[in-house]
C-alpha positions as CSV (number, residue, x, y, z in Angstrom):
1,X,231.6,-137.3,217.1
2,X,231.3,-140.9,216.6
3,X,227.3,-142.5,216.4
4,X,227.0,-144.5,219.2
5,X,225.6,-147.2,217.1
6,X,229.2,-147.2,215.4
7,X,231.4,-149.6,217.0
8,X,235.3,-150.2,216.7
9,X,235.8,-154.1,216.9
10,X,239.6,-155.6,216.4
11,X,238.2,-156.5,212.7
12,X,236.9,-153.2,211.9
13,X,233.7,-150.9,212.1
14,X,230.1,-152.0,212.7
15,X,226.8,-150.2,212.4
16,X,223.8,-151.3,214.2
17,X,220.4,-149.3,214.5
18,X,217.7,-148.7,217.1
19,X,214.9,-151.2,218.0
20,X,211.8,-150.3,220.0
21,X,214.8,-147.9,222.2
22,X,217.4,-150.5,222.6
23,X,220.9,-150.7,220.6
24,X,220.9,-153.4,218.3
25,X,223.7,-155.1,215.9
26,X,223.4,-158.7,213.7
27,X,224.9,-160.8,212.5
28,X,228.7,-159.4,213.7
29,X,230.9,-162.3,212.5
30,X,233.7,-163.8,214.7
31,X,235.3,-166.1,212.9
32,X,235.6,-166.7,209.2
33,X,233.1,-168.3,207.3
34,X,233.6,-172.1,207.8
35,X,233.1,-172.7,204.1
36,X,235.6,-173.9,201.5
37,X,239.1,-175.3,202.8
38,X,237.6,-174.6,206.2
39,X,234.6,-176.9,205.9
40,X,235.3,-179.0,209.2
41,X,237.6,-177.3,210.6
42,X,238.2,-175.4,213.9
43,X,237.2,-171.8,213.5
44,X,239.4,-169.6,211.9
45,X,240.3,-165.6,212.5
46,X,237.7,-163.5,210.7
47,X,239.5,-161.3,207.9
48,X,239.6,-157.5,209.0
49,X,237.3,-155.5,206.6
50,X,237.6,-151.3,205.7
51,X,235.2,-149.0,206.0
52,X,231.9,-149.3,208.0
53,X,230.0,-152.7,207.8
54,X,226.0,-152.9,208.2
55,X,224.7,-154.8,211.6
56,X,221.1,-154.3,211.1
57,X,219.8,-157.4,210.2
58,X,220.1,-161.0,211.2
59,X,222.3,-163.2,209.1
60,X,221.7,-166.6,207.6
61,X,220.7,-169.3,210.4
62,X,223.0,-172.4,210.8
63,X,222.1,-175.3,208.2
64,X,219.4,-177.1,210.0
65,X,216.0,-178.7,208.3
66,X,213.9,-175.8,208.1
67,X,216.4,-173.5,207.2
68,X,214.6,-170.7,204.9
69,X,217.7,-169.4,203.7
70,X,219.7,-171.8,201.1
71,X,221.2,-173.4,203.7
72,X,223.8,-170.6,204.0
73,X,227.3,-172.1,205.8
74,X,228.4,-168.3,206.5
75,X,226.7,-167.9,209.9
76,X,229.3,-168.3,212.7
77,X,227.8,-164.5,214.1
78,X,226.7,-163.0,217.2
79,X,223.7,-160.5,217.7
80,X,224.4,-157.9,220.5
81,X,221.6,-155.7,222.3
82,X,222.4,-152.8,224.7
83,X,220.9,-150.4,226.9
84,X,220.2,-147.1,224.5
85,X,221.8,-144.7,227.0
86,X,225.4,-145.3,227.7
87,X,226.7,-145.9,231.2
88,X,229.6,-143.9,233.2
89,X,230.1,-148.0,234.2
90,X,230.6,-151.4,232.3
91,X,227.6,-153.2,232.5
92,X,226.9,-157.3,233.4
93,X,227.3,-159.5,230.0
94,X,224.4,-162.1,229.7
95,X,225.6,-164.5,226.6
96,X,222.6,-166.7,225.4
97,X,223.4,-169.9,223.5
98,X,220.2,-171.7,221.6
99,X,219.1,-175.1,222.0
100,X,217.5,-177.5,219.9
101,X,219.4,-180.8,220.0
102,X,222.4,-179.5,218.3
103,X,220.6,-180.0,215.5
104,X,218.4,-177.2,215.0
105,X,217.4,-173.5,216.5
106,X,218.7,-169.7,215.6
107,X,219.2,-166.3,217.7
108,X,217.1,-164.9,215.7
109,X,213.5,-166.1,216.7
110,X,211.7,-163.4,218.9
111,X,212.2,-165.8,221.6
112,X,215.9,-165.1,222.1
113,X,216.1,-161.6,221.0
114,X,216.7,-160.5,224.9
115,X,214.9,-157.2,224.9
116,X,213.1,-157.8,228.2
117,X,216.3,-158.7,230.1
118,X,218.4,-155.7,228.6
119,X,215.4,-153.1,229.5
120,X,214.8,-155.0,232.9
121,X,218.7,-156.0,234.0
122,X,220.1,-153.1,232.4
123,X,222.9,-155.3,231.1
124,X,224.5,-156.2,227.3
125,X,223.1,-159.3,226.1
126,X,224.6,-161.1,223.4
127,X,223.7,-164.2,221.2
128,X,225.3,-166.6,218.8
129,X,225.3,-169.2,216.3
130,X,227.6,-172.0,215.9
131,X,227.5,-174.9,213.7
132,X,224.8,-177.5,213.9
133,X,224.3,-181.5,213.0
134,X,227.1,-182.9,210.8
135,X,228.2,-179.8,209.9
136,X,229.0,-179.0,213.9
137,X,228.8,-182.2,215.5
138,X,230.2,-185.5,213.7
139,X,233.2,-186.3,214.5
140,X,235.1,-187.4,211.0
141,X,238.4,-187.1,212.1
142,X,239.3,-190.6,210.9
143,X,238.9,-189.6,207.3
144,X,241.5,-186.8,207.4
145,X,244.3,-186.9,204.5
146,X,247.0,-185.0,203.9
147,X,244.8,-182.4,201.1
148,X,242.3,-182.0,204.0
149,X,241.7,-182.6,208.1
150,X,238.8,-182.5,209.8
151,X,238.3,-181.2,213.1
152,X,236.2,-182.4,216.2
153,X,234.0,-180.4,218.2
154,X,233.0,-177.7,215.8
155,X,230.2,-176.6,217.4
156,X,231.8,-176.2,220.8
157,X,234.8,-174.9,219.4
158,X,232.8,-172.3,217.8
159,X,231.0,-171.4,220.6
160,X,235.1,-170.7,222.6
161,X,235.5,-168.7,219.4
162,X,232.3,-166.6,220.2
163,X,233.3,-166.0,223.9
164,X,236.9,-165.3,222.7
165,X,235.1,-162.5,220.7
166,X,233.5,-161.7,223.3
167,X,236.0,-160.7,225.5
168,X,238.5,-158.7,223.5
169,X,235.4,-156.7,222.0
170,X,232.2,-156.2,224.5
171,X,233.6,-153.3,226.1
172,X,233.3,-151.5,222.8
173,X,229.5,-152.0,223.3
174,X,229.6,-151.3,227.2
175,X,229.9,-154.5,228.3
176,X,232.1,-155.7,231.4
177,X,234.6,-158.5,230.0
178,X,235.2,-159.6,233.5
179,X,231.4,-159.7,234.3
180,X,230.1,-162.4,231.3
181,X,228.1,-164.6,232.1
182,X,227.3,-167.7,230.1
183,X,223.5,-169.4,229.3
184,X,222.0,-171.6,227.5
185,X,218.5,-174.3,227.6
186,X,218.8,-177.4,226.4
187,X,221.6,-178.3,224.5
188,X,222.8,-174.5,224.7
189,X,222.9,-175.4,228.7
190,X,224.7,-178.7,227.6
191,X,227.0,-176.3,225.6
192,X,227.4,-174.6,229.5
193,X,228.0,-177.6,231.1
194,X,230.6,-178.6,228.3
195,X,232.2,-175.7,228.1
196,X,232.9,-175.9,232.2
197,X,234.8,-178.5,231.5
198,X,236.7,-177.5,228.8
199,X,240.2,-176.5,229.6
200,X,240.4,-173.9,226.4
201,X,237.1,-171.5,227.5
202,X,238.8,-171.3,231.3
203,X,238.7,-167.5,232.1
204,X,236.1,-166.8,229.0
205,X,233.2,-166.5,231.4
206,X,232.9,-165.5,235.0
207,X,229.3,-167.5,236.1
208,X,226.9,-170.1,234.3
209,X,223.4,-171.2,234.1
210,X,222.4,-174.5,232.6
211,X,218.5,-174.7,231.9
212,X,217.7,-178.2,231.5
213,X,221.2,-179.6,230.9
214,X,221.4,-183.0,229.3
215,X,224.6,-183.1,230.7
216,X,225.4,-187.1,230.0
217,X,225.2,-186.1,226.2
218,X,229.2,-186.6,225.5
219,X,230.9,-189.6,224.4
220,X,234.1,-191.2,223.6
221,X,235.7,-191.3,220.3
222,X,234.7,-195.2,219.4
223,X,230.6,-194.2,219.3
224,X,231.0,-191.0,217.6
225,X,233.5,-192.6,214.9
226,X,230.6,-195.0,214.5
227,X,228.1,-192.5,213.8
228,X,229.8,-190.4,211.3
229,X,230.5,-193.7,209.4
230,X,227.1,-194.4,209.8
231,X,226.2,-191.2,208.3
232,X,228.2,-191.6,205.4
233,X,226.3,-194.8,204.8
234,X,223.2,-192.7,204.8
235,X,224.5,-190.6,202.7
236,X,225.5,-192.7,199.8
237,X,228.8,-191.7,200.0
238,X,231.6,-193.6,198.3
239,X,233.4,-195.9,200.5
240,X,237.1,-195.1,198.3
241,X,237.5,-191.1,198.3
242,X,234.7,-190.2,201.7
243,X,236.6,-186.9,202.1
244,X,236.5,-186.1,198.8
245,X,232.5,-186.5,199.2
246,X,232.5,-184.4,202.6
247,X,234.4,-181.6,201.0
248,X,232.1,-181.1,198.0
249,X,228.9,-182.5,199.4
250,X,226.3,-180.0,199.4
251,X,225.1,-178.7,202.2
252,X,221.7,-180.1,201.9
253,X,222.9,-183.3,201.3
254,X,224.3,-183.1,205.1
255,X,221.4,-181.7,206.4
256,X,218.9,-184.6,205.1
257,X,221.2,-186.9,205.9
258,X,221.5,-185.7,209.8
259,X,218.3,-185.8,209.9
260,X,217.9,-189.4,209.0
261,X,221.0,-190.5,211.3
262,X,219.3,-188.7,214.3
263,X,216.2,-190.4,213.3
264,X,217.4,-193.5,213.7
265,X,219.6,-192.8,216.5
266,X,216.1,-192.1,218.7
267,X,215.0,-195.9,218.3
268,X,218.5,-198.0,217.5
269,X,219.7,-196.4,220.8
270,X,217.5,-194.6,222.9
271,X,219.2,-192.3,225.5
272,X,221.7,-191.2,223.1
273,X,222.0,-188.1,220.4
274,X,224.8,-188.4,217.5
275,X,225.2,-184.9,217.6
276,X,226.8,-184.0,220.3
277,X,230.7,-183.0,222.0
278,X,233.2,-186.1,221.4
279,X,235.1,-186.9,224.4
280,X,239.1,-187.6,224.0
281,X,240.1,-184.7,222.3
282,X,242.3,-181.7,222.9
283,X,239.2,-179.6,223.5
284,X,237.1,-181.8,225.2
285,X,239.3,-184.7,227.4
286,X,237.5,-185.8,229.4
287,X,233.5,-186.5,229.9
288,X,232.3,-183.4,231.4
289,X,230.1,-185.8,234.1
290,X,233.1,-187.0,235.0
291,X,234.6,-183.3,235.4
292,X,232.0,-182.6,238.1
293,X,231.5,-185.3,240.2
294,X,236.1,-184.6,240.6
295,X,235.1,-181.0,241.6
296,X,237.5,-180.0,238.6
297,X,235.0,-178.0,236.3
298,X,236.1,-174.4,236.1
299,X,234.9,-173.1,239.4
300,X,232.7,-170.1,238.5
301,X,229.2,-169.6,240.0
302,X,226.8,-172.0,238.3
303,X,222.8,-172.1,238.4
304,X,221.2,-174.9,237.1
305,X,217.8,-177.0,237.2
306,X,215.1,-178.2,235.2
307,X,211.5,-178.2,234.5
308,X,208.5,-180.7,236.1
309,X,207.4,-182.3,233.2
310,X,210.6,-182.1,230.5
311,X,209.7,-185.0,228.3
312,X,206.1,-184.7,228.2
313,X,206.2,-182.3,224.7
314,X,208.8,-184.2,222.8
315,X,206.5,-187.5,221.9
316,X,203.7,-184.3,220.1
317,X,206.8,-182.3,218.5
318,X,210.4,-183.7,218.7
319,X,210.3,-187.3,219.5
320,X,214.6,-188.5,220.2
321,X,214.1,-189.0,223.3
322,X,213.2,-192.4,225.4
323,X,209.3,-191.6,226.3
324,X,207.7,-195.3,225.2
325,X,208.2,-198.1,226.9
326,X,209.9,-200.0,223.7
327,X,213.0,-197.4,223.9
328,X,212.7,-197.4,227.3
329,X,213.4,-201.2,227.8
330,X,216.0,-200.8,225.0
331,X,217.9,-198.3,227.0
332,X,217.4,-200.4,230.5
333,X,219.3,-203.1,228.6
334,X,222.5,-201.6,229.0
335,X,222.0,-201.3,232.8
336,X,221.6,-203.6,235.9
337,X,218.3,-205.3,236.3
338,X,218.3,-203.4,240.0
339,X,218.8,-200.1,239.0
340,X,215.8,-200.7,236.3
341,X,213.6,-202.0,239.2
342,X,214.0,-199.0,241.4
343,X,213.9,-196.7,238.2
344,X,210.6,-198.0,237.0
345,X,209.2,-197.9,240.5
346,X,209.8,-194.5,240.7
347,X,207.1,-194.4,238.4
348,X,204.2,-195.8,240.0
349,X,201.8,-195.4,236.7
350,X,204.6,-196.5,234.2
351,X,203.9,-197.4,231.3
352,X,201.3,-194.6,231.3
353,X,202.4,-192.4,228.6
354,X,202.7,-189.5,231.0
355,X,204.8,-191.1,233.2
356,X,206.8,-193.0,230.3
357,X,207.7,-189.7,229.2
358,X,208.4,-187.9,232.6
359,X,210.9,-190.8,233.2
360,X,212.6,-190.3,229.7
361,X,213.4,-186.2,230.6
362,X,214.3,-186.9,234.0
363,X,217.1,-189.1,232.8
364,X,218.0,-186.8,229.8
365,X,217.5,-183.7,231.8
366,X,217.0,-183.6,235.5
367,X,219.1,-186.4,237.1
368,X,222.0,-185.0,235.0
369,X,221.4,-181.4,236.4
370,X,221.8,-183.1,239.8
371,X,225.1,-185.0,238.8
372,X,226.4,-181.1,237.9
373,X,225.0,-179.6,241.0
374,X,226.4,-182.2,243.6
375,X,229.6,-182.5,242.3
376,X,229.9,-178.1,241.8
377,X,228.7,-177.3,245.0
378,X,231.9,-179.0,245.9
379,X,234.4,-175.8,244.7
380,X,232.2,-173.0,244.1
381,X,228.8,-171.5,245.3
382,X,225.4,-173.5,243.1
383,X,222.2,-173.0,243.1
384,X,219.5,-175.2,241.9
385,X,215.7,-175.2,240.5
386,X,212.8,-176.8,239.6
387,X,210.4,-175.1,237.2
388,X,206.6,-175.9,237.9
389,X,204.6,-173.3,236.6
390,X,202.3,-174.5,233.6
391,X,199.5,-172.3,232.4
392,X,195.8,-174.3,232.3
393,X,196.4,-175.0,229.1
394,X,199.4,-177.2,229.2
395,X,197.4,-178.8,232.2
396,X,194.7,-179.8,230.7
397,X,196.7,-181.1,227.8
398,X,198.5,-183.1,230.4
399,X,202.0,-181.6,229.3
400,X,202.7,-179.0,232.3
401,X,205.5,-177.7,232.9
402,X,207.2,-179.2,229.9
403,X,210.6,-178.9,228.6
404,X,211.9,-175.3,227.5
405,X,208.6,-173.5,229.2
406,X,210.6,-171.5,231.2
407,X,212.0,-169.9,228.1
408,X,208.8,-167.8,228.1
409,X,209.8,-166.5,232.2
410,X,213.6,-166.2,231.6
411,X,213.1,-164.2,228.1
412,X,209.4,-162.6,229.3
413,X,208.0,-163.1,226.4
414,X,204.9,-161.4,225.8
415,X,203.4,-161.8,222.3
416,X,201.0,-164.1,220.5
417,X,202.8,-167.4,221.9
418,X,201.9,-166.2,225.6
419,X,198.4,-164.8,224.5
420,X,197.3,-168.2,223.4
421,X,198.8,-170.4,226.0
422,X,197.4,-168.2,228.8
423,X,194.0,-167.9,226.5
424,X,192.0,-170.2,229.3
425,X,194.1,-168.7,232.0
426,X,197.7,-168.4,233.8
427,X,198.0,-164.5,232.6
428,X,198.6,-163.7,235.8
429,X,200.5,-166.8,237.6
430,X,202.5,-166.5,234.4
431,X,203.8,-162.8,235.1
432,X,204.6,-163.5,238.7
433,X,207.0,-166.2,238.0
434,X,208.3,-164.1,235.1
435,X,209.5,-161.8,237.2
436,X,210.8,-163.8,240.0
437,X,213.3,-165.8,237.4
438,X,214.3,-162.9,235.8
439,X,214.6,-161.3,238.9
440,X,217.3,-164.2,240.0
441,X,218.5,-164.5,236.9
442,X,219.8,-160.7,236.3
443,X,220.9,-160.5,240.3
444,X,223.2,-163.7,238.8
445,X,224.3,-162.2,236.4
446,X,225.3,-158.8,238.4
447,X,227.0,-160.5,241.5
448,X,227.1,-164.0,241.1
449,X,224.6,-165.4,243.4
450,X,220.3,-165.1,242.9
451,X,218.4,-162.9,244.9
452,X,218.8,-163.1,248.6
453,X,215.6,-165.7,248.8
454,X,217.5,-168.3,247.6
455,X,219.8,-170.5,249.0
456,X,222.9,-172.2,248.2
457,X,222.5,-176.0,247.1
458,X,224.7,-177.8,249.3
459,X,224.7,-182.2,250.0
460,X,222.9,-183.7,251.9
461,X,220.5,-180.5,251.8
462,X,220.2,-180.3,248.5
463,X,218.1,-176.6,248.5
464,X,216.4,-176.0,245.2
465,X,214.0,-173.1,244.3
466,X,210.6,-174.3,242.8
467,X,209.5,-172.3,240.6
468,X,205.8,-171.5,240.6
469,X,203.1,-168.7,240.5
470,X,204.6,-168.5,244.1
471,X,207.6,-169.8,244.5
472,X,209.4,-171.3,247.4
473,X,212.7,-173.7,248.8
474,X,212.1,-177.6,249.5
475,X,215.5,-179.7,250.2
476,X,215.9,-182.2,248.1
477,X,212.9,-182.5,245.4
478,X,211.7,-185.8,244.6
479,X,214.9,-187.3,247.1
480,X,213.1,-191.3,246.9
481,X,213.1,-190.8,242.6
482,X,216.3,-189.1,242.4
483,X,217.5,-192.0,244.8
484,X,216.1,-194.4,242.7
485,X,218.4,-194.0,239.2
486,X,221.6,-193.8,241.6
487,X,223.8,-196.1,239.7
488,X,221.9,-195.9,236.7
489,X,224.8,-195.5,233.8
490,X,225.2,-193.1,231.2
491,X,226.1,-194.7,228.0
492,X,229.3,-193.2,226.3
């Protein structure tokens, strides 16, 4: 009889192990390892392999700055976890998809191992990597020969590879193919957003939810051309042979060079990010903004929303983003004076750093969750959110409900993380909303629509959940400052 931790995939056998009662298997690869010849290129089919291979542990992270491991390109895997007993049925498919500015971030970090929504949801929960900064998301198409082409979209064509995998071989672990649904926080939920309209992942998932998308974070093939030449100026490399340099460029060379390019990027042209999908491609042709406001994105049940306070922690931990008044002037310049009158006054207390750095997320995050919500609630059911809760902690720090907090309800996390921002209280407020988003969240994933106390979004309504220690439905949010950046324009 076959161990029920064995698994036949269409590449060959996989062992995983038991973990605290759940199924576990790591590091499964779907494609083949983007190293070699197929540095910068799309994805390629992962070579069959004989005999049984090892999925107990997690595999190398994507090349990113604090990469521990060598900076190890072999890492285009997925981590599956699965109820231990098997079901007479196929169960829901929750695929997770990291954030951290396309640029950073792993499956692996206790965060995102999905124990609590597979013991809770009883469902199949799956995670991947994909490739990150220059590596993932350059565009250096322009420097193709005929020895060697380079791809765009690496990253997002990764991530079609992933679900791709994901449908010929999640039965195998019990998982419904026809049931999948896709999420992500951050720039994993701008991965969701993308990926809705992208023609090539049409039919690879059945529902979506976008946790703070920065939606607007796509642009044309002029600005991204700049940036990887940019890069390359960074770099040092030489202006004759440049894909001679790319092809044999270490990978920490890349890396330290990203890093400065996004560096940069956060002050030369604030409101932007470098790493990120190019629009004007066969994967990608058109601006995904543009997809939803036509009602064209792939019409599949989508939840989406953000948090209070999103930009609040990135001046303290990761500051690209336009929260002081000398980027936010910078990226007002590109704009009409009007729309920077009504935007600032939206703000009474502006340039308070507080409310300088709620008005740099709500642009990055929020208002382009709206954009996506307005323009999907046009072909198929949408539901939106606003995430208040904040322990005492983070509001008496002044940072609140700050970007990716609602990581901690969505995964439940309970662990040292929780212990100390709860330590002066929210123990309690924190488990109640805990189980009210997961609560939604699983009841999503399962039918297609959240729990019964929560309503379709719908215009000029505009019904969003907020999020609390008790949660409840206001229409329309904020309706005089979302009103206020209307015709405020995206740079692409």
């Amino acid at each position: 009889m076959t161990s029920p931790l064995e698994i036949t995939l269409d590449s060959g056998v996989v062992r995983g192990r038991l973990d605290r009662g759940l199924r576990t298997w790591r590091a499964i690869p779907y494609a083949a390892a983007p190293t070699g010849r197929w540095r910068f290129r799309a994805p390629q089919p992962v070579e069959a392999w004989n005999g049984v291979r090892p999925a107990e542990a997690f595999g190398s992270p994507s090349p990113q700055r604090k990469s521990k491991s060598n900076f190890d390109e072999n890492s285009l895997f997925v981590n599956v976890v699965a109820p231990q007993v098997p079901s007479d049925s196929l169960r829901p498919v929750m695929v997770f998809i990291h954030g951290g500015a396309y640029n950073g971030g792993n499956p692996s970090t206790p965060m995102y191992r999905g124990t609590s929504l597979v013991e809770r949801g009883d469902i199949v929960y799956v995670s991947i990597q994909y490739r990150l900064g220059a590596l993932g998301y350059l565009d250096f198409s322009e420097y193709s020969t005929a020895e060697q082409s380079f791809d765009t979209n690496l990253g997002l064509r990764d991530q079609i590879a992933a679900l791709t995998w994901v449908q010929r071989n999640i039965a195998s672990f019990g998982g419904d193919p026809n049931a999948v649904t896709v999420f992500g926080e951050s720039s994993g939920a701008n991965a969701v957003t993308t990926l809705m309209a992208t023609p090539a992942a049409r039919g690879l998932f059945a529902r979506a939810i976008a946790q703070s998308p920065p939606a607007a974070s796509a642009y044309g093939k002029d600005r991204a051309q700049r940036w990887a030449r940019e890069f390359l100026e960074i770099a040092d490399a030489p202006e004759t042979d440049p894909a001679s340099w790319l092809r044999s460029a270490s990978v920490k060379e890349l890396v330290d060079a990203g890093e400065e390019l996004a560096r940069r990027g956060a002050d030369e042209e604030p409101g932007t990010r470098a790493f990120a999908p190019v629009v004007g491609d066969d994967i990608l042709p058109e601006h995904p903004l543009d997809v939803f406001a036509a009602g064209r994105a792939h019409p599949v049940p989508l939840l989406v929303g953000s948090n209070l306070h999103e930009g609040r922690i990135f001046p303290r931990v990761l500051d690209i983003l336009p929260t002081n008044p000398v980027r936010i002037e910078k990226m007002f310049s590109h704009t009409t004076p009007e729309v920077k009158a009504r935007a600032l006054a939206a703000y009474p207390t502006y340039p308070h750093r507080f409310a300088a750095a709620d008005l740099g997320g709500d642009i990055t995050f929020w208002e382009p969750a709206i954009l996506c919500a307005q323009g999907h609630c046009q072909v198929a059911p949408t539901y939106s959110y606003r995430y208040d809760f904040a322990p005492r902690l983070l509001r008496l720090i002044g940072m609140g409900a700050t970007h990716a907090t609602e990581l901690l309800a969505v995964f439940g996390r309970s662990d040292a993380l929780t212990a100390a921002l709860t330590a002066v209280g929210g123990r309690r407020g924190l488990a109640a909303v805990t189980s009210t988003v997961q609560r939604h969240w699983i009841h999503f994933a399962r039918h297609g629509v959240p729990d019964q106390d929560w309503p379709a979004y719908s215009v000029p309504e505009r019904q969003t959940m907020i999020f609390d220690e008790t949660s409840r439905v206001e229409n329309d949010p904020m309706g005089e400052r979302r009103r206020a950046w209307i015709g405020y324009e995206h740079r692409r």
